[in-house]
NUNU-296169 format. One record per residue: x, y, z of N, C-alpha, C, CB in turn; residue in three letters; residue number from 0. Coordinates in pm, whole numbers, plus 50000, padded with zeros to 5 digits. Each point is the difference from the previous one (the first is absolute). Glycine has a CB too. Example, Ala and Ser with C-alpha at 12.3 -4.5 7.8 and 13.67 -1.06 7.14 Angstrom:
REM residues 2
ATOM    n_px    n_py    n_pz   ca_px   ca_py   ca_pz    c_px    c_py    c_pz   cb_px   cb_py   cb_pz   rest    nr
ATOM   51319   49431   50780   49911   50119   50000   50090   50120   50000   49811   49883   50125    ALA     0
ATOM   50154   50222   49803   50082   50119   50006   49923   50109   50073   50118   49937   49785    SER     1
END
This chain:
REM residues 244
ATOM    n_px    n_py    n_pz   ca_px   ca_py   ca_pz    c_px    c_py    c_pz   cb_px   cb_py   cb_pz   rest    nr
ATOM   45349   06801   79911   50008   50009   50145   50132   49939   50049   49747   49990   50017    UNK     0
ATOM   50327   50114   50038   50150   49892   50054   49959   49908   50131   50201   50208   49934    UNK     1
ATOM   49887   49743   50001   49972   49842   50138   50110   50030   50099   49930   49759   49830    UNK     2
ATOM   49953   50224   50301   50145   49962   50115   50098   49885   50013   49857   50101   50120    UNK     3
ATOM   50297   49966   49894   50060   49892   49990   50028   49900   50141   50085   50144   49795    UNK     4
ATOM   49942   49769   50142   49947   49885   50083   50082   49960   50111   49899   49923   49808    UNK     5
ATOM   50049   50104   50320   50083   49932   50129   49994   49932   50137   50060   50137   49898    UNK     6
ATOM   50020   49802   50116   50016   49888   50094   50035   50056   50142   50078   49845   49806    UNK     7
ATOM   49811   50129   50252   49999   50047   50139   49961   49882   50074   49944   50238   49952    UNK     8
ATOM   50228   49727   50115   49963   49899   50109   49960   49997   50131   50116   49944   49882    UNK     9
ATOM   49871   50186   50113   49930   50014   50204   49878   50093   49936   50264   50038   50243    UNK    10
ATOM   49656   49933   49864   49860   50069   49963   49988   50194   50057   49873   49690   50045    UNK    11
ATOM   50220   50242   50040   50016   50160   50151   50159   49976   50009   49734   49988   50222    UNK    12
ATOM   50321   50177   49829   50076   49987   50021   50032   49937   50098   49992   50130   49888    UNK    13
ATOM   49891   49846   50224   49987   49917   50147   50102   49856   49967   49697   50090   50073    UNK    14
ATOM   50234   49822   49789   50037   49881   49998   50208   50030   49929   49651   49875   49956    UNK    15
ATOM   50363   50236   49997   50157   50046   49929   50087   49966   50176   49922   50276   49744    UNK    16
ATOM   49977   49767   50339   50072   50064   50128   50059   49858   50091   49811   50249   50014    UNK    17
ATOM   50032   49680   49983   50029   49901   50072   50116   49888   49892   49728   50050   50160    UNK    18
ATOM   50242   49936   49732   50081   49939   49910   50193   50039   50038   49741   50026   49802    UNK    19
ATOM   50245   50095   50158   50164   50045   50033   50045   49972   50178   49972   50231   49783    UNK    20
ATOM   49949   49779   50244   50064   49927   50179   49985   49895   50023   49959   50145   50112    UNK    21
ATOM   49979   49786   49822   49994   49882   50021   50143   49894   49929   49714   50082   50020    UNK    22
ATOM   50343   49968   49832   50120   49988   49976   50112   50075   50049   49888   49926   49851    UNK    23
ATOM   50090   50119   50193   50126   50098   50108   50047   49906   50096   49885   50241   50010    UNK    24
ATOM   49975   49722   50070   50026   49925   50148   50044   49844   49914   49776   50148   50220    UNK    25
ATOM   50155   49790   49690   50102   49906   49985   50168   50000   49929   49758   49917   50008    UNK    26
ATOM   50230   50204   49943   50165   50043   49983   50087   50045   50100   49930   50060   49816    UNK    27
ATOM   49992   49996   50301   50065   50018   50158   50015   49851   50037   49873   50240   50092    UNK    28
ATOM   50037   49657   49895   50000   49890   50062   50140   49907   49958   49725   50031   50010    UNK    29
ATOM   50260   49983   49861   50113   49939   49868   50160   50051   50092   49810   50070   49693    UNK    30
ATOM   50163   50056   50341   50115   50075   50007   50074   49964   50139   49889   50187   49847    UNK    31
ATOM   50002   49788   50289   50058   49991   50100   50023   49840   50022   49906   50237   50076    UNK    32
ATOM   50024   49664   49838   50092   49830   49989   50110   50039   49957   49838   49827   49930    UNK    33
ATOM   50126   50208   49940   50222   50009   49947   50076   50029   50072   49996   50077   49825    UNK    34
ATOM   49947   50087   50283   50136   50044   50116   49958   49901   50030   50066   50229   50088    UNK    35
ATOM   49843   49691   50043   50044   49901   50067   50107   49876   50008   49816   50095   49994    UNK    36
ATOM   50124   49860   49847   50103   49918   49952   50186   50039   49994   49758   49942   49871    UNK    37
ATOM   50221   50197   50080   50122   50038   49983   50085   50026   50148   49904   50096   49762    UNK    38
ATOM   50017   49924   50326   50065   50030   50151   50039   49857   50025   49847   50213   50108    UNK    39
ATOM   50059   49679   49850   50052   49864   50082   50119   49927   49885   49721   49944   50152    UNK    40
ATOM   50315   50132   49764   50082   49895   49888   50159   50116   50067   49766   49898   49682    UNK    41
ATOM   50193   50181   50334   50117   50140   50007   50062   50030   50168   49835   50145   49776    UNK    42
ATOM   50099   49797   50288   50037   49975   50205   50127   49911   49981   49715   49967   50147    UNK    43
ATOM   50315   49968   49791   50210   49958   50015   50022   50004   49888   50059   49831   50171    UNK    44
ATOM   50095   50150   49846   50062   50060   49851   49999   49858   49907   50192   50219   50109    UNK    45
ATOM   49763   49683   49953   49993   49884   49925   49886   49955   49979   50176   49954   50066    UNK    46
ATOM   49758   49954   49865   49862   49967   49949   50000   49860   49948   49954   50238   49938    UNK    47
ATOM   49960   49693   50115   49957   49803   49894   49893   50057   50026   50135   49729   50037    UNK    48
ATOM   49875   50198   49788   49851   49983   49958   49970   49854   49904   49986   50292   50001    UNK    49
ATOM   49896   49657   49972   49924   49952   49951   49983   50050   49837   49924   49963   50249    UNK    50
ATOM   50126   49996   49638   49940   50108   49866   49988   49873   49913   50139   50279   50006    UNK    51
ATOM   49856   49808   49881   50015   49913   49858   50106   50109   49903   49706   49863   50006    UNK    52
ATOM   50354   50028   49898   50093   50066   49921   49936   50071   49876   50167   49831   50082    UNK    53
ATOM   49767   50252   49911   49891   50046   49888   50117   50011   49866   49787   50170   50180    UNK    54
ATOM   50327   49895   49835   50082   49999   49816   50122   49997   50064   49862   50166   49799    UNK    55
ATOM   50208   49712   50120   50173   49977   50016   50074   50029   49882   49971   49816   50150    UNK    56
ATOM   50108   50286   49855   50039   50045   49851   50186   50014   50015   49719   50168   49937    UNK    57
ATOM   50330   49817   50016   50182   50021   49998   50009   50143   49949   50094   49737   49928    UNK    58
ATOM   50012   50323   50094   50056   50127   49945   50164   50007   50017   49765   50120   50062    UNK    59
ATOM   50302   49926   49872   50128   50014   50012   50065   50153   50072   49977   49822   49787    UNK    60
ATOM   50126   50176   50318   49995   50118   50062   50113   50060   49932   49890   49937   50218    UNK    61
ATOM   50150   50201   49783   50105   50060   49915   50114   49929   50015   49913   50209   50011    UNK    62
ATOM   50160   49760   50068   50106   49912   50049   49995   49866   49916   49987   50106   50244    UNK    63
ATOM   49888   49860   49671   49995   49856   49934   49949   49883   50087   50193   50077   49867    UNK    64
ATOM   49746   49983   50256   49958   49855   50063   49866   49958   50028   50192   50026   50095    UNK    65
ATOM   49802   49831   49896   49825   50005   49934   49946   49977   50151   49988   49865   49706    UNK    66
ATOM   49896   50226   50317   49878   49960   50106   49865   49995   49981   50132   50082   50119    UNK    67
ATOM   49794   49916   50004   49884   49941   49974   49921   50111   50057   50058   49745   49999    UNK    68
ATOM   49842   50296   49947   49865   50065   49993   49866   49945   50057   50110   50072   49814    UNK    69
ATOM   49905   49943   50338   49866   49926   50019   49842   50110   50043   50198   49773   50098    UNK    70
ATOM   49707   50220   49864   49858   50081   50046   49923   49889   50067   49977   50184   49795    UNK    71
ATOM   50037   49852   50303   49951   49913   50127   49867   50046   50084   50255   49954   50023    UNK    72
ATOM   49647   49963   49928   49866   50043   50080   50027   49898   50118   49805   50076   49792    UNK    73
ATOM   50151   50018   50331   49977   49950   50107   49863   49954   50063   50188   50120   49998    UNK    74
ATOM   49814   49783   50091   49851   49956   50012   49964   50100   50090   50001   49746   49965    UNK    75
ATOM   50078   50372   50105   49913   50103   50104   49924   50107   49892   50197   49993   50234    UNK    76
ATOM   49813   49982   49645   49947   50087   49936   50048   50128   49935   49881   49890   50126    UNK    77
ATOM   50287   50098   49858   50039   50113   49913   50109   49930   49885   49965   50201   50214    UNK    78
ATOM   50118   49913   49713   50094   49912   49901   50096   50089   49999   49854   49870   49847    UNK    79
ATOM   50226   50049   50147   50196   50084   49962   50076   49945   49973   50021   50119   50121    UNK    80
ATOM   50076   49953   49807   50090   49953   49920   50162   49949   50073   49845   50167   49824    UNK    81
ATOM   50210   49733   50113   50144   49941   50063   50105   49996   49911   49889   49859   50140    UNK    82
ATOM   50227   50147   49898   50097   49900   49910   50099   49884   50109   50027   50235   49789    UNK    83
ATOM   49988   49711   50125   50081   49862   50032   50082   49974   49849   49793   49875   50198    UNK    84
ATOM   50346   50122   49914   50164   49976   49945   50014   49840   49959   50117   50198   50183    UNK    85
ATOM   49824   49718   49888   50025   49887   50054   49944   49936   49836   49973   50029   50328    UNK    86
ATOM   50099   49819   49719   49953   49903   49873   49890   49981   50008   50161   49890   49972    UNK    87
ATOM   49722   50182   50028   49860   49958   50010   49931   49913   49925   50003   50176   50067    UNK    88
ATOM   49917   49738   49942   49918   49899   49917   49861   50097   49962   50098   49744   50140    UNK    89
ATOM   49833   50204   49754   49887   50050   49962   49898   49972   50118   50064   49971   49750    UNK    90
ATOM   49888   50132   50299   49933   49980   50113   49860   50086   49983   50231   49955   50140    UNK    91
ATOM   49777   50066   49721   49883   50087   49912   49857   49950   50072   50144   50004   49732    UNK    92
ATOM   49750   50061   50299   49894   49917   50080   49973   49967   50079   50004   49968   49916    UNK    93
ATOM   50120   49987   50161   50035   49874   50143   49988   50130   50077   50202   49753   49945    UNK    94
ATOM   49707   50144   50164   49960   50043   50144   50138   50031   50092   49769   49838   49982    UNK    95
ATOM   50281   50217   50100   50107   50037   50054   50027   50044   50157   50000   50043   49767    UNK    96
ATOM   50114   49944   50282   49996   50083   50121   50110   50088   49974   49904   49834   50164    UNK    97
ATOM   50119   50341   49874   50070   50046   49963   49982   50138   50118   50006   49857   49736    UNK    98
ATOM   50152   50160   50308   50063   50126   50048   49991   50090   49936   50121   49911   50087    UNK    99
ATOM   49834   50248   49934   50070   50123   49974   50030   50097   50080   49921   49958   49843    UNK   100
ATOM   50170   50143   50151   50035   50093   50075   49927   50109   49941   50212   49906   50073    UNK   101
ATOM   49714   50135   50061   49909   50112   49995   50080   50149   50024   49804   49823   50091    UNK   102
ATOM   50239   50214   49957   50055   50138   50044   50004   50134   49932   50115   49848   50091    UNK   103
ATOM   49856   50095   49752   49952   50119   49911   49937   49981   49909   50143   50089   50039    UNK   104
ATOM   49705   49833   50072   49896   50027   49912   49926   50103   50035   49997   49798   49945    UNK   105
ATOM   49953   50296   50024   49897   50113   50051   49848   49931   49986   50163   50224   49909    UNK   106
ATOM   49740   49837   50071   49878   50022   49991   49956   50005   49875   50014   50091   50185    UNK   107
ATOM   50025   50019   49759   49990   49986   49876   49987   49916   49892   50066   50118   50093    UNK   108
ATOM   50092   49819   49903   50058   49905   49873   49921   49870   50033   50270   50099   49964    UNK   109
ATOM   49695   49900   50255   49942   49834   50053   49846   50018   49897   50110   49960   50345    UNK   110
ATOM   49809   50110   49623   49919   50020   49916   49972   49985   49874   50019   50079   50137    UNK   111
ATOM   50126   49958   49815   50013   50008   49844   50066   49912   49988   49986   50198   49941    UNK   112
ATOM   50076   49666   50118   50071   49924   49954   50179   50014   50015   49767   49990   49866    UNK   113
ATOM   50285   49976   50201   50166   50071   50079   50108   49864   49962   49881   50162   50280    UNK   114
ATOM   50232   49917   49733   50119   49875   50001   50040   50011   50137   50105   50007   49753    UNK   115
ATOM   49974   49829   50260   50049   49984   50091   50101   49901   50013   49820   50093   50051    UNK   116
ATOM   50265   49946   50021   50131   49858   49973   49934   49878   50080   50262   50157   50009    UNK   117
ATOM   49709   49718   49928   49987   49883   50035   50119   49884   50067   49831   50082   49826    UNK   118
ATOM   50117   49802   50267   50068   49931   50023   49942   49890   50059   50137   50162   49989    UNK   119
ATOM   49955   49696   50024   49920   49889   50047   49850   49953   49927   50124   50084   50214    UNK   120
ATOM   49867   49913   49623   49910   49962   49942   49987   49852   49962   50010   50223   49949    UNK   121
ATOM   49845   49736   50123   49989   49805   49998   49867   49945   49972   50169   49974   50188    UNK   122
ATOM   49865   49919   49709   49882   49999   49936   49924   49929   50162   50078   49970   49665    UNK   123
ATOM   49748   50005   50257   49926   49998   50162   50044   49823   49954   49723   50251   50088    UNK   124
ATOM   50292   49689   50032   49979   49870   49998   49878   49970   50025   50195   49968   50050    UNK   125
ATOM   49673   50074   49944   49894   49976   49993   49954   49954   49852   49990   50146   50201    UNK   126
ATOM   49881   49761   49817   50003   49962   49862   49914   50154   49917   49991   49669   50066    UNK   127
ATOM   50019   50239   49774   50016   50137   49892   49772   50041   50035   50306   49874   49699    UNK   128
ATOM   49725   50240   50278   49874   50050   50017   49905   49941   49897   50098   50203   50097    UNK   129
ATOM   49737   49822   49858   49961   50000   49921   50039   50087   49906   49877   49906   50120    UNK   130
ATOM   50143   50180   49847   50045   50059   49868   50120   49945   49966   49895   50201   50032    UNK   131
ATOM   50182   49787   50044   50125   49969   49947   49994   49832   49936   50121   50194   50193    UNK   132
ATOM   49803   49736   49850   49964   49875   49986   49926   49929   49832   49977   50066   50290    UNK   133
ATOM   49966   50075   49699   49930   50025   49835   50113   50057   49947   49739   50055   50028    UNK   134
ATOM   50360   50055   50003   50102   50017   49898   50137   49896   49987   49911   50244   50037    UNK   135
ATOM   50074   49659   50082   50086   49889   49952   49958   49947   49868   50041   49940   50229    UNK   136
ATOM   49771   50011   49818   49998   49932   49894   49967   50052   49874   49967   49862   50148    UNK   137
ATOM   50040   50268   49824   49992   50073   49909   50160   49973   49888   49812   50174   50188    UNK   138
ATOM   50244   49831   49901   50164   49997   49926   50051   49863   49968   50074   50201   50140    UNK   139
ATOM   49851   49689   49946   50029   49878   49968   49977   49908   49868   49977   50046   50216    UNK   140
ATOM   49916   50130   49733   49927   49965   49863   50082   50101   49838   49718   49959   50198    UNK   141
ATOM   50403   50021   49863   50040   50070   49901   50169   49974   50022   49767   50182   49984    UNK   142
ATOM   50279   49866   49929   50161   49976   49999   50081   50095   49975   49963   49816   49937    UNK   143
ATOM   50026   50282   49995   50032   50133   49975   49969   50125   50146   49935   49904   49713    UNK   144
ATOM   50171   50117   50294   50027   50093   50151   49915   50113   49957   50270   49947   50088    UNK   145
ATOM   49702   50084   49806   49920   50151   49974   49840   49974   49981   50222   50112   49861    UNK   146
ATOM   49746   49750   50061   49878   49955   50034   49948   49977   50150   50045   49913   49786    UNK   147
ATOM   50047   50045   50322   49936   49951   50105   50009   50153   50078   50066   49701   49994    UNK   148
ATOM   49993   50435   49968   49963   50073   50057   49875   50092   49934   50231   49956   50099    UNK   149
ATOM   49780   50022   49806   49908   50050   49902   49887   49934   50035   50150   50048   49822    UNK   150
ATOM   49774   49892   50216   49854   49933   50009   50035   50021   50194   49938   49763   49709    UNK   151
ATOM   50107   50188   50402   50030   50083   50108   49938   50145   50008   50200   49863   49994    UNK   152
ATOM   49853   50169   49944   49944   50138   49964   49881   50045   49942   50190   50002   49989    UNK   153
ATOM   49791   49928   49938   49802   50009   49925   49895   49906   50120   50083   49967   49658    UNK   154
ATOM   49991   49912   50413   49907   50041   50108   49986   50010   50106   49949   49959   49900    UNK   155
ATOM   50140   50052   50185   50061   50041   50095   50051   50116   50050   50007   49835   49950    UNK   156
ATOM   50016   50262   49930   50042   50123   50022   50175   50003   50091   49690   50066   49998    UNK   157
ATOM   50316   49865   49955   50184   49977   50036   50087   50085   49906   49976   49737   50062    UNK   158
ATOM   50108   50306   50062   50145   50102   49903   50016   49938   49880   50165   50061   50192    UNK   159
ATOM   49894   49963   49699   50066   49961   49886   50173   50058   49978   49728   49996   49907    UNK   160
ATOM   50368   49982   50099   50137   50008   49969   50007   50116   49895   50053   49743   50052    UNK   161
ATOM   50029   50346   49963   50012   50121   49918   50052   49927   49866   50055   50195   50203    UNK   162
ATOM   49991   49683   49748   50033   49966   49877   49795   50001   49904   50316   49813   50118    UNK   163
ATOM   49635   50090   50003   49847   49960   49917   49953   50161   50008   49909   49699   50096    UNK   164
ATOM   50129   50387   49958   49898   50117   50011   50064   50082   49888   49925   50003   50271    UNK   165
ATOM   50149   49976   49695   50096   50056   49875   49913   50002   49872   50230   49892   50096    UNK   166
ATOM   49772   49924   49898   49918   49951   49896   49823   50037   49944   50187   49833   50096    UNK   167
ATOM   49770   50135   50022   49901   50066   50031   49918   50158   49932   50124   49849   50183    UNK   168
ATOM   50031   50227   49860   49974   50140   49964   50017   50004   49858   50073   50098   50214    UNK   169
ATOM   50027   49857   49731   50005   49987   49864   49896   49962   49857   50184   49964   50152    UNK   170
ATOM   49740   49938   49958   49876   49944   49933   49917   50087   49989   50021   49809   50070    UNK   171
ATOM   49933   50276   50043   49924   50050   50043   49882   49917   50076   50096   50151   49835    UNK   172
ATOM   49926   49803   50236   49889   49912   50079   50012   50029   50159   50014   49797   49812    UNK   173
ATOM   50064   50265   50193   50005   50027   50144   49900   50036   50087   50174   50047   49931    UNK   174
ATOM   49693   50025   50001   49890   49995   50059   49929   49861   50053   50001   50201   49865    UNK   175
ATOM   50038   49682   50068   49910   49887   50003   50106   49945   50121   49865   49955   49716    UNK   176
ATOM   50238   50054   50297   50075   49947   50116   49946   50012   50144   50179   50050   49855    UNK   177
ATOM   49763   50114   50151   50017   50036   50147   49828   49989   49964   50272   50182   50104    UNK   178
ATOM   49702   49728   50014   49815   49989   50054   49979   50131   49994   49968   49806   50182    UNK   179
ATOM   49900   50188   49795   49949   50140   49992   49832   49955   50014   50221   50135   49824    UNK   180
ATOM   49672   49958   50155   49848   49998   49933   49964   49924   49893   49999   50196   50058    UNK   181
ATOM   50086   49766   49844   50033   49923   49887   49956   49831   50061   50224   50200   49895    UNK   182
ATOM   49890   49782   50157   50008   49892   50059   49892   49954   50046   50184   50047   50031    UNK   183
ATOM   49775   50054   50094   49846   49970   50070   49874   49994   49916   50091   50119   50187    UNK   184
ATOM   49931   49952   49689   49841   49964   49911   50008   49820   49938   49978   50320   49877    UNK   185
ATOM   50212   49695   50070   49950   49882   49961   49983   49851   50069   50079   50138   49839    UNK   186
ATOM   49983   49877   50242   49939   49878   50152   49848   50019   50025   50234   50026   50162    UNK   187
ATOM   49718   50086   49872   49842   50006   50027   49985   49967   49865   49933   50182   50192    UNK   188
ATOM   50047   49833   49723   49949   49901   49870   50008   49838   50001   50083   50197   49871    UNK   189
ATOM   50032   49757   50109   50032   49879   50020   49907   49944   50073   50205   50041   49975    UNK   190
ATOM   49794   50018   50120   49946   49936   50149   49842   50010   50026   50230   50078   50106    UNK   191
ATOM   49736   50021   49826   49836   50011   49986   49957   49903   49898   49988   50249   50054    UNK   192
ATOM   50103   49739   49846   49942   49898   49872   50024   49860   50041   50058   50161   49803    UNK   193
ATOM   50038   49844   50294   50039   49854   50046   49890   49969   50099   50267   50017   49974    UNK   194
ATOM   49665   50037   50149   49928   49970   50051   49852   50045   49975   50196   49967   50112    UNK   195
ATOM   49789   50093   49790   49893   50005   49935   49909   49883   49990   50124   50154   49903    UNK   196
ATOM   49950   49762   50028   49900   49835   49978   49953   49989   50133   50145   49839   49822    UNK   197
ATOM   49969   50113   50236   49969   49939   50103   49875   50075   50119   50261   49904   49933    UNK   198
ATOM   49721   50187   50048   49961   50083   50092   49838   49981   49929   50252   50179   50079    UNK   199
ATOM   49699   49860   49767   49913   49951   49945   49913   49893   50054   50136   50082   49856    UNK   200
ATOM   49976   49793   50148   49940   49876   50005   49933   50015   50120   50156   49865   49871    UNK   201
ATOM   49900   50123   50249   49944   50034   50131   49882   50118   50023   50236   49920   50054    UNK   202
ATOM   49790   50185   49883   49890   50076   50010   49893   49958   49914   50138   50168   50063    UNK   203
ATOM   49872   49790   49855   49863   49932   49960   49937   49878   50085   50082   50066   49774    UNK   204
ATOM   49935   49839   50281   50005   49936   50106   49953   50052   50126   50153   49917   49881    UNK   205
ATOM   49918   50168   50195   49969   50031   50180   49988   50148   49960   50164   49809   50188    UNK   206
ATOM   49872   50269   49782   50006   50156   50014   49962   50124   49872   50191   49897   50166    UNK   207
ATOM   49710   50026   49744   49927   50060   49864   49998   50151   50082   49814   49764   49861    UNK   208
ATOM   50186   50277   50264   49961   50174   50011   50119   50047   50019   49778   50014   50109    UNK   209
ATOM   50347   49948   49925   50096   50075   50002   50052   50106   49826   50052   49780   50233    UNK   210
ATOM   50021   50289   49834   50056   50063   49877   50161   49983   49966   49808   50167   50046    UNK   211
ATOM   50217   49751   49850   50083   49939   49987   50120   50137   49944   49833   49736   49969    UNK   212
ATOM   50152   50356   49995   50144   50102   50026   49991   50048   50093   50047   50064   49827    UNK   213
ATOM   49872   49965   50260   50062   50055   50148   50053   49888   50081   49832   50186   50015    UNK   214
ATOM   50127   49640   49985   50078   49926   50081   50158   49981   49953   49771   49890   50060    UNK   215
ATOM   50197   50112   49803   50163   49950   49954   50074   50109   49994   49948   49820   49859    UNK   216
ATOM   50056   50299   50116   50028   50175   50053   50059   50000   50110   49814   50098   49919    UNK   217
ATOM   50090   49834   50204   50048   49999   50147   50105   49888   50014   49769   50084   50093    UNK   218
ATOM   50221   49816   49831   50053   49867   50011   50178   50064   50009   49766   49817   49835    UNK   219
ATOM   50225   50188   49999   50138   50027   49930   50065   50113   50053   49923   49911   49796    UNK   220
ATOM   50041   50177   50260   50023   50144   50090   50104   49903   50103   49717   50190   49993    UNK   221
ATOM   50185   49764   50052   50062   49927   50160   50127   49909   49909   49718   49947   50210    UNK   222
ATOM   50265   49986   49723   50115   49923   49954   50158   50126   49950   49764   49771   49895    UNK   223
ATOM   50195   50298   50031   50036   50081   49951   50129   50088   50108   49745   49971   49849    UNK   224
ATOM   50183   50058   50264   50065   50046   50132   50087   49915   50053   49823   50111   50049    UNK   225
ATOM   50134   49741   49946   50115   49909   50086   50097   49985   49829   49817   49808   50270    UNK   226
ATOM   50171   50233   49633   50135   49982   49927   50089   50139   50023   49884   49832   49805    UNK   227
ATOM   50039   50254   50192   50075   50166   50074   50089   50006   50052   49857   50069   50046    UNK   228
ATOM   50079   49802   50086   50067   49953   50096   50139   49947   50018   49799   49985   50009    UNK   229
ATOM   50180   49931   49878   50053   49901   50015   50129   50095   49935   49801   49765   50004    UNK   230
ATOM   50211   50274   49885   50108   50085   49925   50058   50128   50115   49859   49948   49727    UNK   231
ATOM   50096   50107   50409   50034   50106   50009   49968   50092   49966   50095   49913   50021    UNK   232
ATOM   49701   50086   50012   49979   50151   49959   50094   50110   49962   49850   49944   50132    UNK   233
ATOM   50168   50022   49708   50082   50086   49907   49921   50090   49971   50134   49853   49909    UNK   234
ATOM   49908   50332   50103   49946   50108   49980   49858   50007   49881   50262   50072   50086    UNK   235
ATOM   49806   49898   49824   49924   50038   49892   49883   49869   49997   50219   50151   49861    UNK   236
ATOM   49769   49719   50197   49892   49931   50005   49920   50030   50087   50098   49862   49921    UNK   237
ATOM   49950   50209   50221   49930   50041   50098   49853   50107   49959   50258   49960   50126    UNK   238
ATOM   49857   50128   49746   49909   50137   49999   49916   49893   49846   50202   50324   50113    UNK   239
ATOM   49806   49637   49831   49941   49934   49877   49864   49935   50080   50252   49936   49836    UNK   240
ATOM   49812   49947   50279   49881   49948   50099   49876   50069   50035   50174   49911   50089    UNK   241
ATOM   49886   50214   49956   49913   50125   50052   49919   50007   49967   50102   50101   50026    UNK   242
ATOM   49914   49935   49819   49938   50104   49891   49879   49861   49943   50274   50217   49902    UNK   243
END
């Protein structure tokens, strides 16, 4: 007797296909008309301050032989683009910032996909250093080697790494273990379930024998889990790993 082959049907009716596909539409209309918004209020003068962070500082040499600077600059209004700077710049890799650009040919488009723009008047914030930045001080304070203290930065923090360490990296082949991913998130929810495991035991035997101890610590570590998300810059691929 041949067997039917086997399939996965995630809507029951096409009713639920229907309401499903409009329902991601309208939040991709929704997605669509913040960005214009945003993009009308960053793009109304030909000049722009903003608020960002220096996400990757990299050097390059220009045909002429002269060395500049490569900056990818997330902004705190919520988009990212790319700079250069001529100037003697200091490593400002990370650091919170205030920074000019000239808008006049950015479109719609590229403001979406990520755009260049000539920069100017870039200063670090005289505000004190954030929490993250405060753990990757002391992250680096624990090491002495410039490629170690970006190298662990990076495993947990999710911080740029310098095209020399990303070199290395590739060579090894480890470059998967660099960039956070689903990986990452199983093995923290482990850690963290086995770590509060005991503790959670002890007490539930004590006051709360009816609870169910993987759905509290499930919910627990979830919630923890999100404020480290957080804390790194809901980075793409942890976002969708989180999800799932």
């Amino acid at each position: 007797m041949k067997q039917k082959p086997f399939e996965l049907n995630l809507f029951e009716s096409k009713k639920e296909l229907v309401i499903f596909t409009l329902l991601m539409a309208l939040i991709f209309a929704f997605n669509i008309y913040q960005k214009h918004k945003l993009f009308t209020e960053v793009t109304a003068s030909k000049f722009y301050k903003t608020d960002a962070i220096i996400d990757k500082q990299y050097q390059k040499i220009s045909k002429t032989g002269r060395t500049y600077h490569v900056l990818k600059i997330k902004a705190d209004d919520g988009y990212s683009f790319y700079s250069t700077n001529y100037g003697d710049l200091k490593d400002i890799n990370g650091r919170s910032v205030s920074i000019g650009f000239i808008t006049d040919k950015i479109d719609f488009k590229s403001f979406v996909a990520g755009f260049y723009a000539p920069s100017y008047d870039i200063r670090l914030d005289e505000k004190e250093y954030s929490f993250k930045e405060n753990i990757a001080s002391f992250i680096e304070t624990q090491h002495q080697s410039e490629k170690m203290k970006e190298l662990f930065s990076a495993l947990f923090l999710a911080n740029p790494i310098s095209k020399s360490l990303r070199a290395d990296v590739s060579f090894l082949g480890i470059s998967h273990l660099i960039a956070i991913s689903g990986f990452h998130l199983g093995v923290l929810f482990t850690i963290l379930y086995f770590l509060f495991r005991t503790i959670y035991i002890y007490f539930q035997d004590r006051y709360f024998p009816y609870r169910n101890i993987k759905f509290d610590l499930t919910i627990l570590i979830l919630i923890l889990l999100f404020g480290y998300m957080s804390l790194i810059g809901y980075v793409p691929s942890v976002v969708r790993s989180f999800v799932m």
